[in-house]
BATI-973659 format. One record per residue (C-alpha): residue in one letter; x, y, z. Coordinates in steps of 0.5 Angstrom, whole numbers, plus 500, padded with zeros to 3 digits. Example, Ala and Ser with C-alpha at 12.3 -4.5 7.8 and 13.67 -1.06 7.14 Angstrom:
<nodes>
NODE residu  px  py  pz
NODE      A 525 491 516
NODE      S 527 498 514
</nodes>
This chain:
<nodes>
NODE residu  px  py  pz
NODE      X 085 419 347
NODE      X 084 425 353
NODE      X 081 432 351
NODE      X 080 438 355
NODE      X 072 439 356
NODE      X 071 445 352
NODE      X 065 447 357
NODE      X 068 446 364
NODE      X 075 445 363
NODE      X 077 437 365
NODE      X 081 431 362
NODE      X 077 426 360
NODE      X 078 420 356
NODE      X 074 420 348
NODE      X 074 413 345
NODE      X 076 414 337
NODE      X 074 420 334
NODE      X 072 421 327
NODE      X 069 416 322
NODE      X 070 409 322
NODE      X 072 405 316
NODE      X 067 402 312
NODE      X 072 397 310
NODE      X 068 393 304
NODE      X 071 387 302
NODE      X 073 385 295
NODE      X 067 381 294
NODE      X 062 385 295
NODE      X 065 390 291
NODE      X 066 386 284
NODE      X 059 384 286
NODE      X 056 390 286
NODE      X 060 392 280
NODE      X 057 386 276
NODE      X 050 387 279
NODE      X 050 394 277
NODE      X 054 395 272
NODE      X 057 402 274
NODE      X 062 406 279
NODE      X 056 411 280
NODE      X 050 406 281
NODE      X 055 400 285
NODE      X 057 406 290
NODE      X 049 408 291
NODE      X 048 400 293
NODE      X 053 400 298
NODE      X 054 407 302
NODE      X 060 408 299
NODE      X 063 414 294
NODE      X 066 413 287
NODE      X 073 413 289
NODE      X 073 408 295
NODE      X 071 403 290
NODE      X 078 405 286
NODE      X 081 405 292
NODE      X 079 398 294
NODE      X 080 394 287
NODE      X 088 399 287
NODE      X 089 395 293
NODE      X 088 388 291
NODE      X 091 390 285
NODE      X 086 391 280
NODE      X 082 396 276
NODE      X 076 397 273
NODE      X 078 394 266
NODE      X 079 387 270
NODE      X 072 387 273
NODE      X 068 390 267
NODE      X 072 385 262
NODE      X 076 391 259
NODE      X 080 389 253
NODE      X 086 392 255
NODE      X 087 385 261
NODE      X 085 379 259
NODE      X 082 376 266
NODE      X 086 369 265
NODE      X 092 373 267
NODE      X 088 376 274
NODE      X 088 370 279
NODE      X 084 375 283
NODE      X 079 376 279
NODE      X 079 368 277
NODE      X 077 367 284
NODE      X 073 372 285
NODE      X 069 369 279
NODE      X 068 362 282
NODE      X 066 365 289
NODE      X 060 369 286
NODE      X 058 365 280
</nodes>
């Protein structure tokens, strides 16, 4: 990307502004959730905020109550979870 130089005017080329994705994978999440037992404290462990954690599990297809062993899915109907299980456990 080229900006202008707000000090003496010329174009120069910056390398990705912003902040960088953290990108947690999957695992490490469930781990965390597991280890921890809460959103809040699984958050604290890994430097992320409440919501990345929803997001990462909503875009494998997961929610919360898969991973805590909520009554409303049965973790038999969730292959991810499943292999999730046996590559922690």
């Amino acid at each position: 990307m080229i900006i202008h130089c707000p000090n003496c005017g010329q174009q120069v080329v910056v390398k990705g502004l912003g902040r960088k994705p953290l990108n947690i994978p999957l695992k490490n999440v469930y781990e965390a959730l597991r280890t921890h037992g809460s959103v809040v404290a699984a958050a604290g462990k890994l430097g992320c905020s409440q919501a990345y954690i929803f997001k990462v599990l909503k875009a494998n297809g997961l929610n919360l109550e898969d991973i805590s062993g909520g009554q409303a899915r049965t973790l038999a109907s969730r292959p991810r979870v499943e292999a999730l299980q046996r590559d922690v456990f």
